[in-house]
ZAMARGU-4260 file (C-alpha; in steps of 0.2 Angstrom, whole numbers, plus 5000, padded with zeros to 4 digits):
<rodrens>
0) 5045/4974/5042 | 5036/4990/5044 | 5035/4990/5065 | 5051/4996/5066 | 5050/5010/5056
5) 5032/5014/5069 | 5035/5010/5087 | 5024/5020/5091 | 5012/5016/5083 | 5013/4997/5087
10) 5015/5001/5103 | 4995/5012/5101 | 4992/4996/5091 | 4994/4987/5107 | 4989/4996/5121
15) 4971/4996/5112 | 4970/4980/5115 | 4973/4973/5097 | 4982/4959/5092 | 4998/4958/5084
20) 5005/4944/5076 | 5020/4945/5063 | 5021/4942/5045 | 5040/4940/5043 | 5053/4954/5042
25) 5053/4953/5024 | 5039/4952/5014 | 5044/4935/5002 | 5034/4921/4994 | 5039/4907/5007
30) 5041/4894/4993 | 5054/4903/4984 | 5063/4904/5001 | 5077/4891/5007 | 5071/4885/5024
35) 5085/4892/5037 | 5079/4909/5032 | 5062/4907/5039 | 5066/4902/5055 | 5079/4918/5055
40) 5064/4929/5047 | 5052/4925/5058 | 5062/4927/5072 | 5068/4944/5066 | 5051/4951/5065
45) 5043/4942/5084 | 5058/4947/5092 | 5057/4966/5086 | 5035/4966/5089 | 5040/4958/5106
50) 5054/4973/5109 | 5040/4986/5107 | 5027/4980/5114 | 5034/4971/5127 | 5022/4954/5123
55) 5028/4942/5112 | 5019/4938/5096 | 5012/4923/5095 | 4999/4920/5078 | 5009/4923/5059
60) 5001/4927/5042 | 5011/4919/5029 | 5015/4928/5015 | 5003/4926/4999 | 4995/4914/5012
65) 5006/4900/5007 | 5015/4890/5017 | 5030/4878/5016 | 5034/4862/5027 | 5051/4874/5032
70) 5040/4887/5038 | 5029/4878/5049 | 5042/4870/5057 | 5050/4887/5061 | 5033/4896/5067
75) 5031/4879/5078 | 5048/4880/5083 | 5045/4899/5087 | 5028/4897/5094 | 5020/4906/5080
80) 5001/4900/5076 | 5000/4901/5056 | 4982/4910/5054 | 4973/4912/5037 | 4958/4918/5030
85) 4940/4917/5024 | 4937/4932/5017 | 4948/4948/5008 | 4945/4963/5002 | 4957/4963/4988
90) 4961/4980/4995 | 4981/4979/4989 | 4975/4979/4969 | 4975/4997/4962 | 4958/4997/4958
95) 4953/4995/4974 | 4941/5009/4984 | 4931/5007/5002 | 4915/5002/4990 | 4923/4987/4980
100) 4933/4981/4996 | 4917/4983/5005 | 4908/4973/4991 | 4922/4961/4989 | 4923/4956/5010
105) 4903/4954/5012 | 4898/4944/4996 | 4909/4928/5006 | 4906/4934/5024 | 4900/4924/5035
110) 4899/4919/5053 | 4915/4913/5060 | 4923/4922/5045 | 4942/4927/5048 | 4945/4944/5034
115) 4960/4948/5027 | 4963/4968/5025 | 4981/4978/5024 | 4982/4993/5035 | 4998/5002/5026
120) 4996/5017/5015 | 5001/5008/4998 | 4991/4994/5000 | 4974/4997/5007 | 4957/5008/5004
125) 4956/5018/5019 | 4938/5020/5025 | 4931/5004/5020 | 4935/4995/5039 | 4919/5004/5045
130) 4906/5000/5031 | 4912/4982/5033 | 4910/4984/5054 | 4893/4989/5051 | 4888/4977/5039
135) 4893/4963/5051 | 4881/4972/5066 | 4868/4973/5053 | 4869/4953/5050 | 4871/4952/5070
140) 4889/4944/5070 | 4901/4948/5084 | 4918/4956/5079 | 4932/4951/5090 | 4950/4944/5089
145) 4956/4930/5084 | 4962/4923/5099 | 4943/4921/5101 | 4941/4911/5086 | 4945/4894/5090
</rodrens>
């Protein structure tokens, strides 16, 4: 879990006003996992989000976006929401660059779409966030968290 190694940053993160939910401490398909260790993992990494930011997380992103019956019995247990989404950017593949992930997020967006982009150095394509923001202004749909969703 990368929070740990930034609380500072989370704590920015949070004083913005954004979101934060946990994807696990360790980054593992949850299917090639046996069950005891979700509950541990999940734990691990709302425990430490909650430390720094002084709120306790309460939505998760599985992993690959695949879930197990272990793990949703341990994010119900923790009351961790699972979240998905609609939309990616494919923005982790190597080829990626602000202009495909751009391309990529808009040709399925719609309203009421939930996108799914990485914010770490190794796994992102820093700049296209604010091409996609202006594409969803430009279509007229309102960009807010997801505990707005439903």
């Amino acid at each position: 879990m990368a929070a740990h190694r930034s609380p500072g940053v989370v704590r920015e993160i949070a004083a913005a006003g954004h979101e934060i939910g946990v994807h696990g401490w360790r980054h593992r398909p949850l299917l090639l996992r046996k069950p005891a260790r979700d509950y541990d993992d999940f734990a691990r990494a709302r425990g430490t989000v909650a430390d720094i930011t002084g709120t306790r997380p309460t939505l998760f992103r599985p992993p690959y976006g695949i879930m197990s019956t272990a793990a949703h019995v341990a994010a119900r247990r923790l009351k961790l929401t699972p979240v998905l989404w609609t939309c990616w950017g494919e923005d982790w593949t190597a080829r990626a660059i602000p202009e495909s992930v751009h391309r990529t997020v808009t040709a399925d967006l719609d309203g009421g779409s939930t996108i799914l982009l990485h914010d770490s150095d190794c796994t992102s394509a820093p700049g296209a966030l604010p091409r996609i923001l202006d594409t969803c202004t430009e279509r007229g749909y309102e960009v807010g968290p997801l505990c707005d969703h439903g």
